[in-house]
N, C-alpha and C positions, 0 to 999 in steps of 0.2 A: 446137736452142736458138734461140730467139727473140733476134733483133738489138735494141738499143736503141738511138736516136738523142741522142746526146751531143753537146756543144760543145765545139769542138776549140779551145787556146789562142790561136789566132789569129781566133776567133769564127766560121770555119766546122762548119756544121748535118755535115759528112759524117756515114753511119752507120758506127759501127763497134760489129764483133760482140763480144760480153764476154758467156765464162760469170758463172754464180752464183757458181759457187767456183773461185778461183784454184786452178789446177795441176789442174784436173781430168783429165787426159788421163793426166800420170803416177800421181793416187790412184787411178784407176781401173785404170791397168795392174799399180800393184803388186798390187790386189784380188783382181785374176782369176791373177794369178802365186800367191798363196798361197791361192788358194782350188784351183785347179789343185794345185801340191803337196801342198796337205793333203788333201783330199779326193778332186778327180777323179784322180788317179795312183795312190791306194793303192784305189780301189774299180776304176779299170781293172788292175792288177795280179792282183787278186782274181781277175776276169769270165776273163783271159787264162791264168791257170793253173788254174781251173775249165777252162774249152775245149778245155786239154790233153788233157784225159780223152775227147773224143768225146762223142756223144750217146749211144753203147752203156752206156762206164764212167761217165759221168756219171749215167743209172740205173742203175745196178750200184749206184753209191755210194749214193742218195736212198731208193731205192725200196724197201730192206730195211724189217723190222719196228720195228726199234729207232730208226732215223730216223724214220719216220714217226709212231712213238711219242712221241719228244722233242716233233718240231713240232707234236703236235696242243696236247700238254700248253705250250708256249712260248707260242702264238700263243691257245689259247682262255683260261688264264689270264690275259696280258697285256690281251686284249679287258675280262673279266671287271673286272678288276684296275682298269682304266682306267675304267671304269663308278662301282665303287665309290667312286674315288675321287673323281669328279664328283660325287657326291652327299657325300662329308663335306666335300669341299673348300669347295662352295658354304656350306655348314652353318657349318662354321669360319669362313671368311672375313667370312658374313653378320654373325658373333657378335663378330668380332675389331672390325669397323668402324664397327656399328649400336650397339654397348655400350659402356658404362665400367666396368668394376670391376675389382676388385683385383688385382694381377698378372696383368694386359691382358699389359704389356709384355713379363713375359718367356713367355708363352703366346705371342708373337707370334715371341717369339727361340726359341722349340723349335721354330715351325713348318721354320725352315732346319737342324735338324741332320742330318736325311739325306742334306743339301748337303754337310757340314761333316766327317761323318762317313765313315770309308772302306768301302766296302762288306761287306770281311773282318769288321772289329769290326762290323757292323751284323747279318752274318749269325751271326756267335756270339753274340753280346745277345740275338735271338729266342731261338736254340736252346736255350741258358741258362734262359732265362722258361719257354720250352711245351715243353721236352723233359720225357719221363715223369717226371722227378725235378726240374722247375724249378719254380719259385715258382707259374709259376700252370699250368703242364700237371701238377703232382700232383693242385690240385685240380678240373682238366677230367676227367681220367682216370677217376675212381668214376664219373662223370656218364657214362662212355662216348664221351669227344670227345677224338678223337687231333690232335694240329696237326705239333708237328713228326714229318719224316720222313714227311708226307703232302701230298697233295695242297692238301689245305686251309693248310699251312706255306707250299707254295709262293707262293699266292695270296697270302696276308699278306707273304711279303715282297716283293712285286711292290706289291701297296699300302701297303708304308713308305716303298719309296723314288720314289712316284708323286706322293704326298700334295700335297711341297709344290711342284708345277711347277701344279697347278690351285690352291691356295690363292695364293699369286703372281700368276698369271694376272687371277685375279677383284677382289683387292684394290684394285688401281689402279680400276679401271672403277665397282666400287659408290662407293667415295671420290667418284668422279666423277659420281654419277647428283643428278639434282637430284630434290629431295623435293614440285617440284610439281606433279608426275604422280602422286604417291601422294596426296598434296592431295585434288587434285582428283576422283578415285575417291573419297577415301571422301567427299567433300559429295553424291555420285551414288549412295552407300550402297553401295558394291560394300564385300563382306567381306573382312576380312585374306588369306584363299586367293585371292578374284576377284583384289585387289590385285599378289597376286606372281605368278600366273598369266597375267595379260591383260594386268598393265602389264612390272612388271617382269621376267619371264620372259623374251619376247619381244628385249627391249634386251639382256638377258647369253647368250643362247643362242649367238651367234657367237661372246663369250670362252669362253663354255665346253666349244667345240669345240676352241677352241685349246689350254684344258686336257686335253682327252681326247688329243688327238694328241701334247702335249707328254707326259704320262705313259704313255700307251700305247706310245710311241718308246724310251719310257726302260726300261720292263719288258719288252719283247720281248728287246734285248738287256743283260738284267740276268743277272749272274753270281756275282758276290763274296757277296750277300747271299741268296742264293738257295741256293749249290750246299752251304752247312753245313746248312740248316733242312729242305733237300729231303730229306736221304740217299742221293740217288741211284739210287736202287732201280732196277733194270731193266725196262722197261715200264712202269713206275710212277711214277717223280719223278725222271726223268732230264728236264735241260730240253737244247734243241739248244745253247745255248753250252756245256756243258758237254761232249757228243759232240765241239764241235770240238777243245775243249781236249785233251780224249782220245786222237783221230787224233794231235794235233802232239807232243804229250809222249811218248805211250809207245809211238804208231805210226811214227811219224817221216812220217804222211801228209799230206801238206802238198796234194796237188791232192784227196785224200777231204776236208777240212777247206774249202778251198777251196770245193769243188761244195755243200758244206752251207750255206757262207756265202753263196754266192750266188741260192742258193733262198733264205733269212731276207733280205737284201738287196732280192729281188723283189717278198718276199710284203710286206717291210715298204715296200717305195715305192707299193703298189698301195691299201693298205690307207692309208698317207697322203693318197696322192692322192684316193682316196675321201672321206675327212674333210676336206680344203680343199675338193671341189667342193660337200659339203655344207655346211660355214662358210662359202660365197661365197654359197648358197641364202640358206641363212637371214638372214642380213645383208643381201640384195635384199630378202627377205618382210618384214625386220622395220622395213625402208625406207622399203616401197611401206603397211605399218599405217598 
């Protein structure tokens, strides 16, 4: 912290040092006290009854069929999931901020109700709609397109409750973009796609990473609204939160549940960290334009 030189009541120049913010030593300690209890003590807790098990039992636990079933199905819908969502998110949000018409506002207030909502009622509301007898899975059905109790169930409820962490994200920032960069494109004749392509594209690509990692965070471990619409099926629509629940409730397996979370735990800090090194990319490139 840099010193500043003040004048002292009796009109001596001495320096004395002064934080920004008053009491920072103790807002800082309380910070790292409850970020400590909430977080670093219940993920080391986790890491240390995983470890219980050895390297033996701990693949013992992972390494079966049905684990590594869950995880492929958790982690490549959640990717997928995250994906999709980046692309209605931008769509929406473009639509929410660049237009005016008729009930804007409360298209704006539905965008939070996956917030709002508890994940149990979210996942019975789908199941309700797309199961074979729901309002719109009777009429998917003829057509030959199963949702709930399938895979494709999964994915949808992984991009309900993904949706509005990239609409969110993006809103602030278009609000915030000024219109004379679009200007000036089009008096240089570039078209409506060169426009969002070359100009605007480039400027939102770092929020929109931070959508992807915020929704992709949120549907790897999504459960509530997932494990009604999935069925469960063995091999099929089992997702890994769901195995753990499994182990604790009817196993009484608390270091197998454990070892599972700490695999989803690694894959999901690697795969984060991935995504900020690439938001940090792109945000240099869109810099150095």
């Amino acid at each position: 912290m840099a010193a500043c030189s003040i004048r002292s009541p009796k009109g001596s120049t001495d320096p004395v040092s002064r934080h920004v913010l008053p009491g920072f030593r103790l807002s800082a300690g309380y910070t790292l006290a409850v970020l400590g209890g909430c977080v670093l003590l219940p993920l080391s807790a986790l890491l240390w009854t995983a470890c219980e098990l050895g390297p033996a039992g701990w693949w013992a636990q992972v390494a079966t069929r049905r684990v590594l079933a869950s995880l492929r199905l958790s982690f490549g819908a959640a990717l997928l999931a995250a994906s999709i969502d980046v692309i209605l998110g931008l769509l929406i949000a473009w639509v929410l901020v660049r237009y005016r018409f008729a009930f804007r506002r409360v298209c704006d207030a539905l965008v939070d109700l996956p917030f709002a909502l508890p994940t149990a009622v979210a996942g019975i509301a789908l199941t309700a709609l797309y199961a074979p007898n729901g309002w719109i899975g009777s009429r998917l059905q003829p057509l030959g397109i199963e949702v709930a109790y399938t895979r494709l169930g999964v994915l949808l409820a992984m991009v309900f409750v993904g949706l509005p962490f990239v609409v969110r994200t993006l809103q602030p920032v278009l609000e915030s973009l000024e219109s004379d960069l679009e200007e000036a494109a089009y008096t240089l004749g570039a078209s409506p796609l060169q426009r969002f392509s070359r100009v605007l594209l480039p400027l939102l690509l770092p929020t929109l990473l931070t959508g992807y990692a915020l929704a992709l965070a949120r549907a790897i471990g999504e459960y509530g609204s997932v494990v009604f619409i999935s069925g469960n099926r063995l091999f099929r629509t089992e997702i890994a939160p769901y195995l753990i629940v499994q182990k604790i409730d009817s196993q009484y397996d608390y270091r197998g549940a454990a070892a599972l979370g700490a695999v989803m735990l690694a894959a999901s800090l690697l795969l984060l960290m991935a995504v900020a090194v690439l938001q940090r990319w792109t945000h240099r490139w869109a810099v150095l334009r």
